[in-house]
C-alpha atoms as a printed R data frame, in Angstrom:
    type eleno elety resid chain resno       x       y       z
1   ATOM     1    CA   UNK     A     1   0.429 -16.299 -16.605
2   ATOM     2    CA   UNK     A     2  -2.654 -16.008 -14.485
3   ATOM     3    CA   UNK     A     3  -2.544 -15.248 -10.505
4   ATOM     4    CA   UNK     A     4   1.037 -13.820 -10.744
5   ATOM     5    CA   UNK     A     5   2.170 -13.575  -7.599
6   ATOM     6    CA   UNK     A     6   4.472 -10.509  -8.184
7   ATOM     7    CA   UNK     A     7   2.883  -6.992  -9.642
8   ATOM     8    CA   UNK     A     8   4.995  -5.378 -12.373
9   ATOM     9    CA   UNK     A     9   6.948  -1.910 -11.204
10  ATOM    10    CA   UNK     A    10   9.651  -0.990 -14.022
11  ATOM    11    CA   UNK     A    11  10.607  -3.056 -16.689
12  ATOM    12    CA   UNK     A    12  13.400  -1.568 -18.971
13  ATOM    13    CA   UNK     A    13  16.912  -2.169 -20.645
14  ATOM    14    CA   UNK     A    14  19.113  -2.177 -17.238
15  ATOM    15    CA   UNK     A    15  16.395  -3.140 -14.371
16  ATOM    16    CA   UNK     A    16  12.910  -5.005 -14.024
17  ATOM    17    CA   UNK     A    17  11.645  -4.442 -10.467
18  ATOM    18    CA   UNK     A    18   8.526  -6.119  -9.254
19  ATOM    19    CA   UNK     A    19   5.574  -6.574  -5.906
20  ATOM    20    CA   UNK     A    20   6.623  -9.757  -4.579
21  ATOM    21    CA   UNK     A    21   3.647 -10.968  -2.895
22  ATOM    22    CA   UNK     A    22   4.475 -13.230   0.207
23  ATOM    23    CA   UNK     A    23   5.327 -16.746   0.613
24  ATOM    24    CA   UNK     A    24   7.655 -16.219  -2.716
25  ATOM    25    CA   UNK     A    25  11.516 -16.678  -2.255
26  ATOM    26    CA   UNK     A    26  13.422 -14.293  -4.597
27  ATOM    27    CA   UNK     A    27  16.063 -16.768  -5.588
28  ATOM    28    CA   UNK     A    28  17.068 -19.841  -4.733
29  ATOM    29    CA   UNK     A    29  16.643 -22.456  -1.978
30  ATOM    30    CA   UNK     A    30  19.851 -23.805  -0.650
31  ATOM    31    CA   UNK     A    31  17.307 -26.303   1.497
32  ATOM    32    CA   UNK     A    32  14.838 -26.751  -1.528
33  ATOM    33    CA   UNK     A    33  16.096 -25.946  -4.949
34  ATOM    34    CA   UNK     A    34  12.769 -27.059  -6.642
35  ATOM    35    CA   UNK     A    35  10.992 -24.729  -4.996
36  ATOM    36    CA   UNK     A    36   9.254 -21.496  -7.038
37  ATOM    37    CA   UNK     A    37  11.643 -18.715  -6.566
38  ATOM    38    CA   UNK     A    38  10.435 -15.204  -8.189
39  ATOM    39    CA   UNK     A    39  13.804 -14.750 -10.562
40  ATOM    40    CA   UNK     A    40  13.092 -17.816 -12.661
41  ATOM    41    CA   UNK     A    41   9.496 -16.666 -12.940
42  ATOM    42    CA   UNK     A    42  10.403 -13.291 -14.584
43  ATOM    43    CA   UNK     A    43  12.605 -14.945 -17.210
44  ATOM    44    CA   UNK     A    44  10.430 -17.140 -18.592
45  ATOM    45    CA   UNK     A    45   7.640 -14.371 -18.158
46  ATOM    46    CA   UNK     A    46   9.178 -11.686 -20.005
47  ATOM    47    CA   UNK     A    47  11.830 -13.653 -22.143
48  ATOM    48    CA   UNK     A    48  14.987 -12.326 -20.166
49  ATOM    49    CA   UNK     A    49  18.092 -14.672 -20.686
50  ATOM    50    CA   UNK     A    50  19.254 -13.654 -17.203
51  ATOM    51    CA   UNK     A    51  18.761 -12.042 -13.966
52  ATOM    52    CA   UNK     A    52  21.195 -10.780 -11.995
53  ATOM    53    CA   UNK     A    53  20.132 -10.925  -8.227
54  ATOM    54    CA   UNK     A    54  20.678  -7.178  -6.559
55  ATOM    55    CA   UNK     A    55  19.589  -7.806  -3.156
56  ATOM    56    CA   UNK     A    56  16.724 -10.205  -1.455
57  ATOM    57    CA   UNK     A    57  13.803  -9.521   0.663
58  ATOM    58    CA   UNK     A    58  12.507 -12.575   3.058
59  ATOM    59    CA   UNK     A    59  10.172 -15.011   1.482
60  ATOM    60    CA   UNK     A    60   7.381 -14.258   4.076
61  ATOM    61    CA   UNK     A    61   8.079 -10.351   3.068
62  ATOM    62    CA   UNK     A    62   5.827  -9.144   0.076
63  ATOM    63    CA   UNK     A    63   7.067  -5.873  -1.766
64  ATOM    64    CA   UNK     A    64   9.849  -4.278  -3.922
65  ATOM    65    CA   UNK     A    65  12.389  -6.546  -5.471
66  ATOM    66    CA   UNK     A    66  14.987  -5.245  -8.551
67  ATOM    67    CA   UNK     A    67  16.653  -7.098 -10.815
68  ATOM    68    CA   UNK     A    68  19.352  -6.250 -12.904
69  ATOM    69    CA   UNK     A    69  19.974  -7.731 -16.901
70  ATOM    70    CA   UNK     A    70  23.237  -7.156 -17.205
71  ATOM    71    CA   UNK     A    71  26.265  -7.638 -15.071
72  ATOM    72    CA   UNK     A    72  27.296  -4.128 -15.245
73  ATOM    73    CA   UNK     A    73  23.914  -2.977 -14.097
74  ATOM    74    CA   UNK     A    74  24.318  -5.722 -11.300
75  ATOM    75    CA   UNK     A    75  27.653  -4.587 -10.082
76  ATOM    76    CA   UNK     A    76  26.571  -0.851  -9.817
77  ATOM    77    CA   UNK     A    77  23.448  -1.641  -7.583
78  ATOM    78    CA   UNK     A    78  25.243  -4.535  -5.722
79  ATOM    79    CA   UNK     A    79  28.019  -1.819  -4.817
80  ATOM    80    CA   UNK     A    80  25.188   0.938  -4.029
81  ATOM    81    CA   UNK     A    81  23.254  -1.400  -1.572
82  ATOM    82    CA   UNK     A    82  26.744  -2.456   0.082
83  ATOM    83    CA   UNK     A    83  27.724   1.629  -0.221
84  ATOM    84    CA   UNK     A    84  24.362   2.179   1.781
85  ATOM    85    CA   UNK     A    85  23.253   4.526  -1.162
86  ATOM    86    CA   UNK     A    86  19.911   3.188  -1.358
87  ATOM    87    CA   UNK     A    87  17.493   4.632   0.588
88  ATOM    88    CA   UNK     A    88  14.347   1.763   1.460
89  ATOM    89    CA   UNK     A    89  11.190   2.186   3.545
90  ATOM    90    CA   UNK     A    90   9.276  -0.600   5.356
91  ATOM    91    CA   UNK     A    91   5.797  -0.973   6.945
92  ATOM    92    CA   UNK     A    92   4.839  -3.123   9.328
93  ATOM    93    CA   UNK     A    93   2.237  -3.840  11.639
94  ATOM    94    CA   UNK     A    94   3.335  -5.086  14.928
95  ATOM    95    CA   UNK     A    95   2.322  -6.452  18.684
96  ATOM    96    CA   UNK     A    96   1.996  -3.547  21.160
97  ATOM    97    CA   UNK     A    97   2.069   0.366  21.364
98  ATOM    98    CA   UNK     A    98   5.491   1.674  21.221
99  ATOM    99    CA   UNK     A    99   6.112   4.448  24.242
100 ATOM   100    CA   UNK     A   100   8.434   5.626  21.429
101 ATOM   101    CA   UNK     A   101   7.171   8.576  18.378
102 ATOM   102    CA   UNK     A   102  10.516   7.725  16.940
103 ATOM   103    CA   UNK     A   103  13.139   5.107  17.582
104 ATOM   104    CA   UNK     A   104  16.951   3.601  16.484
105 ATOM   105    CA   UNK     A   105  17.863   0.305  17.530
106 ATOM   106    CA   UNK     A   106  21.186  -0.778  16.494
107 ATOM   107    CA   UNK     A   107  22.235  -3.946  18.228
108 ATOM   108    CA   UNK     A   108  24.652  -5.774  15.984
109 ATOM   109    CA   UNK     A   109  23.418  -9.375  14.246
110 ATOM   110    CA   UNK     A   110  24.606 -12.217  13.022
111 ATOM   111    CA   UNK     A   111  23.137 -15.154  11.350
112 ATOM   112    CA   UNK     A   112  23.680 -17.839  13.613
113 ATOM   113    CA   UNK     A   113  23.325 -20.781  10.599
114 ATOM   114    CA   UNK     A   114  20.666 -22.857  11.213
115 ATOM   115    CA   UNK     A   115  18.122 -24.263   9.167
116 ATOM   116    CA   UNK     A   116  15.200 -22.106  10.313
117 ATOM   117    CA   UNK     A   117  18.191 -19.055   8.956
118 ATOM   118    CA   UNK     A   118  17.603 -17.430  12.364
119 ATOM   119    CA   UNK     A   119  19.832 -14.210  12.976
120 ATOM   120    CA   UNK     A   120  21.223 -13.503  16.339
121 ATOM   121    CA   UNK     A   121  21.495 -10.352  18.619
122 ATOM   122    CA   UNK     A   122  25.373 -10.357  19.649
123 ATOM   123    CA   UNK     A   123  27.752  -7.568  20.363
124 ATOM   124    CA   UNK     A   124  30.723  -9.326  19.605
125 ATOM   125    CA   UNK     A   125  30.127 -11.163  16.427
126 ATOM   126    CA   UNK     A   126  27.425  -9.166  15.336
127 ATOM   127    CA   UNK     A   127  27.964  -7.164  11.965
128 ATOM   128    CA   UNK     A   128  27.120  -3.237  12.678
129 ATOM   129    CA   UNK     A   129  22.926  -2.870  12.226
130 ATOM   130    CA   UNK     A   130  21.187   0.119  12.443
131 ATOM   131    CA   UNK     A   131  17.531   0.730  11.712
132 ATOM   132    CA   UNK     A   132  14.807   3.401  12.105
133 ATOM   133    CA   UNK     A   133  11.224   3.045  13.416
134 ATOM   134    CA   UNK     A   134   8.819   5.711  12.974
135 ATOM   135    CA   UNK     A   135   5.168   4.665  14.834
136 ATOM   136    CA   UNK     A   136   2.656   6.143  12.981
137 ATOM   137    CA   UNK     A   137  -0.740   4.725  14.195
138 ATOM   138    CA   UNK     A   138  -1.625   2.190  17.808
139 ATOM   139    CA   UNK     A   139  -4.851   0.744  17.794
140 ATOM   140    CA   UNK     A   140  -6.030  -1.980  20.408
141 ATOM   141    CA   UNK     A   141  -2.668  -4.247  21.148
142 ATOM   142    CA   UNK     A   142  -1.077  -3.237  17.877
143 ATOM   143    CA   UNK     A   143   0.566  -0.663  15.663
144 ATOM   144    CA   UNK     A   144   1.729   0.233  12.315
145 ATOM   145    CA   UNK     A   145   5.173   0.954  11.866
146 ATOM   146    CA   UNK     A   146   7.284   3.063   9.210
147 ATOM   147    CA   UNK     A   147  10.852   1.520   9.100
148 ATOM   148    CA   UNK     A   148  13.887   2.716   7.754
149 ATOM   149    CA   UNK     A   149  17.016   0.423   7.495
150 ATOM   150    CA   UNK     A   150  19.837   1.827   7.317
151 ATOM   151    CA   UNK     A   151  22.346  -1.707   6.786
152 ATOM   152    CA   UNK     A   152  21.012  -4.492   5.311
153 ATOM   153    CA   UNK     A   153  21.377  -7.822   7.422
154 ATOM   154    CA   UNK     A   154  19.329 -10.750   6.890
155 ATOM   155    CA   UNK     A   155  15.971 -10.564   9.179
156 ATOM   156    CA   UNK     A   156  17.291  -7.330  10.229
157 ATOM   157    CA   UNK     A   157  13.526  -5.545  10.719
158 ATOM   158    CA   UNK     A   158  12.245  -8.484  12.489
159 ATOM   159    CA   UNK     A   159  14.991  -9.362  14.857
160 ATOM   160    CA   UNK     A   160  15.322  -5.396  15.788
161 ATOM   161    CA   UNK     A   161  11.367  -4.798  16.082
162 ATOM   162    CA   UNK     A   162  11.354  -7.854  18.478
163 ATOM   163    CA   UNK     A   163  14.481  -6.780  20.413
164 ATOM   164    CA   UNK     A   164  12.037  -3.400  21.141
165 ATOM   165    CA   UNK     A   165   9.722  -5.799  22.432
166 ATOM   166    CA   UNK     A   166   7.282  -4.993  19.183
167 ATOM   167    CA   UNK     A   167   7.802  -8.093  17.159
168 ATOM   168    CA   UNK     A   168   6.374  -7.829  13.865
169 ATOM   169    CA   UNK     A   169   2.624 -10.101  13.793
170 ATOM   170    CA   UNK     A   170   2.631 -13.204  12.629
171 ATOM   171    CA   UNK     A   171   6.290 -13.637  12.701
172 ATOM   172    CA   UNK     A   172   6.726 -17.322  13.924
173 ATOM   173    CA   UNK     A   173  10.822 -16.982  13.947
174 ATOM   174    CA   UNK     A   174  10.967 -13.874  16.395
175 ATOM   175    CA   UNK     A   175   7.431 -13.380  17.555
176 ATOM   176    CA   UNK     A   176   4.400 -15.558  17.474
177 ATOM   177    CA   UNK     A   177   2.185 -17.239  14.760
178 ATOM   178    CA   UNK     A   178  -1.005 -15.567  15.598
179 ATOM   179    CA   UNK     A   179  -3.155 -14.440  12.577
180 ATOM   180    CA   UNK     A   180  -4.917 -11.133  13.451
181 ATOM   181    CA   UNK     A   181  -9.009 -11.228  14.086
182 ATOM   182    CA   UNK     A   182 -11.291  -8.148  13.983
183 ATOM   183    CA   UNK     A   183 -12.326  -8.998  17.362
184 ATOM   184    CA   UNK     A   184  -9.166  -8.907  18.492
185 ATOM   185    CA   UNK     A   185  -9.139  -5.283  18.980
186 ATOM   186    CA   UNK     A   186 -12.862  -3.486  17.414
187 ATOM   187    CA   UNK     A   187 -14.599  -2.244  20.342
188 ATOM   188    CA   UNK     A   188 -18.291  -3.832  20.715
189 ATOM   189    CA   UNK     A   189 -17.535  -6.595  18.127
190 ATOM   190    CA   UNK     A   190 -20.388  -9.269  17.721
191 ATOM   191    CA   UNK     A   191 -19.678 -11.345  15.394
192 ATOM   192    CA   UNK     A   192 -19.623 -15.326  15.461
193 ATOM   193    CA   UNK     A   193 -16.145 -15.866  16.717
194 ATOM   194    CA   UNK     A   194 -16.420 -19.577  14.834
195 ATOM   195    CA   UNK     A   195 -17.297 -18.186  11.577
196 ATOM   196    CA   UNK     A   196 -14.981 -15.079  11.763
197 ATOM   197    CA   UNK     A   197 -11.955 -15.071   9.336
198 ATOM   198    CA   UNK     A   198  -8.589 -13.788   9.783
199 ATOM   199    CA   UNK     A   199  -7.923 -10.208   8.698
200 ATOM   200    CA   UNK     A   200  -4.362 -11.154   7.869
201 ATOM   201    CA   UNK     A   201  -2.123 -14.538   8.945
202 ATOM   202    CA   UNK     A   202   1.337 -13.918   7.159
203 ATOM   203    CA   UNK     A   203   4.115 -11.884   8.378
204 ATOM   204    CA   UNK     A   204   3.030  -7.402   8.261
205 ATOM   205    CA   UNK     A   205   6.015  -6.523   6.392
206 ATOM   206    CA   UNK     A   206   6.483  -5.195   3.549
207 ATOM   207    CA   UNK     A   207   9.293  -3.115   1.380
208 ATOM   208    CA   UNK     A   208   7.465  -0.061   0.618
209 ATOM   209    CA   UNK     A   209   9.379   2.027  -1.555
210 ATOM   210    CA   UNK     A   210  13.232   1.918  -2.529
211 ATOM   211    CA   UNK     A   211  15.368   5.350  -4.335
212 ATOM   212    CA   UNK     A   212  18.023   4.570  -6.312
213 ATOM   213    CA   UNK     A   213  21.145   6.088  -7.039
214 ATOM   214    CA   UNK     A   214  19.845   8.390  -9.860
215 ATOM   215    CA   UNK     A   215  17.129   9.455  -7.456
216 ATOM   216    CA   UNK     A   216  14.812   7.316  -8.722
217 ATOM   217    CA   UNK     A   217  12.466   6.119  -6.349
218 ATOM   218    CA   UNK     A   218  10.100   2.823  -6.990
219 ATOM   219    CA   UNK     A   219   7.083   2.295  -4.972
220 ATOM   220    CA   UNK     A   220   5.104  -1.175  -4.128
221 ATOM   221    CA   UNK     A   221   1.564  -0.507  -3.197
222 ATOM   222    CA   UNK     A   222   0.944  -2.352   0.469
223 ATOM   223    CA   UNK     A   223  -1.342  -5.626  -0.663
224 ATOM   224    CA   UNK     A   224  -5.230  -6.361   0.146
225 ATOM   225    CA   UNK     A   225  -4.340  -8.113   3.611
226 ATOM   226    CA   UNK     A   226  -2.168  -5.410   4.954
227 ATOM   227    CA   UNK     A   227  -3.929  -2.544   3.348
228 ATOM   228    CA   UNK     A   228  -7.793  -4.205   4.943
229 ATOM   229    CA   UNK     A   229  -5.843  -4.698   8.595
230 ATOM   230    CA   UNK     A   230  -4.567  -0.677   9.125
231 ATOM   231    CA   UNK     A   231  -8.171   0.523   6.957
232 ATOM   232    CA   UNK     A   232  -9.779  -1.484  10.104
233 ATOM   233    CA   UNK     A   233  -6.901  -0.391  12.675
234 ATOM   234    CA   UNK     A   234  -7.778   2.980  11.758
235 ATOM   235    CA   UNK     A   235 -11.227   2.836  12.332
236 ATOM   236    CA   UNK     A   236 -10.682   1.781  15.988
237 ATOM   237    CA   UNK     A   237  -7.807   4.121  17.085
């Protein structure tokens, strides 16, 4: 298969984990079932009867996915994602400079069940949400975040970032659809500003890195658009 849009992590008996790139749902559409969706790639890529779906990431997300082959396998992760016995990291670049080092934010959501699958901020319906924001670089109006969920609630990252008032860029449910230009924030910038290309235009987040119960810990490389955005971010701290 040329231009697979997933990078290949672990592949053996119990588990094949992949890089989803973005713009890739991880299983199926209840709105769209003919759309692509990244499980039904990987069987007919590597020959695998079935997949067992452990847990999702959003389709705008790129990054770690697992899968398990076999329903034991399946049951064992499903229980040690629900147990909160896997430990995941996030980055993201966001809108604004946190006054925060460090941050919690653990207002409780709810998906409010919609088409657009929006999740809700609401203290009485809400299931318990808790997740951890580290801030590790600011740079002109924006700033890369390492994020730590503790629960795992649909949208939880993006709903939480843009409860802080830092929504995660180019996130058109809970921020804005802005796509990120150089000249945006690179001091002295002189370029043609009808010829100049966005650095990135999907949604900065992605699953970084995920230990399993055996202490195993996978890692997804961030991809070109991300990685070019914080290289450039960096430059102009």
């Amino acid at each position: 298969m040329k231009n697979q849009p997933f990078g290949l992590i672990e592949n053996d008996e119990h588990i094949i984990s992949v890089n989803k790139s973005s713009g890739l749902s991880v299983g199926g559409d209840r709105w769209d079932e003919s759309k692509e969706r990244l499980d039904k790639l990987l069987e007919r890529e590597y020959l695998i009867s079935k997949l067992w779906t452990v847990h999702r990431i959003d389709k705008e997300t790129s990054g770690i996915v697992v899968f398990a082959k076999d329903s034991e396998t399946h049951r064992s992760l499903s229980m040690a994602f629900e147990q909160r016995k896997i430990n995941k990291r996030y980055t993201a670049i966001v809108h604004g400079r946190p006054s925060w080092k460090e941050t919690v934010c653990d207002l409780a959501l709810v998906p409010n069940g919609n088409k657009k699958h929006l999740t809700i901020i609401d203290k009485y319906r809400g299931k318990e949400s808790l997740t951890r924001f580290v801030c590790v670089l600011s740079s002109g109006n924006y700033s890369v975040l390492e994020v730590f969920p503790q629960t795992g609630r649909i949208h939880q990252i993006r709903v939480h970032a843009s409860a802080l008032g830092h929504p995660v860029v180019c996130d058109e449910l809970y921020g804005k659809l802005s796509p990120v230009k150089l000249s945006s924030f690179k001091r002295g910038w002189k370029g043609d500003p009808k010829e100049e290309k966005p650095l990135l235009s999907r949604l900065a987040l992605h699953a970084a890195e995920l230990t399993l119960p055996d202490n195993k810990t996978l890692t997804a490389p961030l991809p070109k658009d991300m990685r070019s955005l914080i290289s450039q971010l960096e430059k102009n701290v």
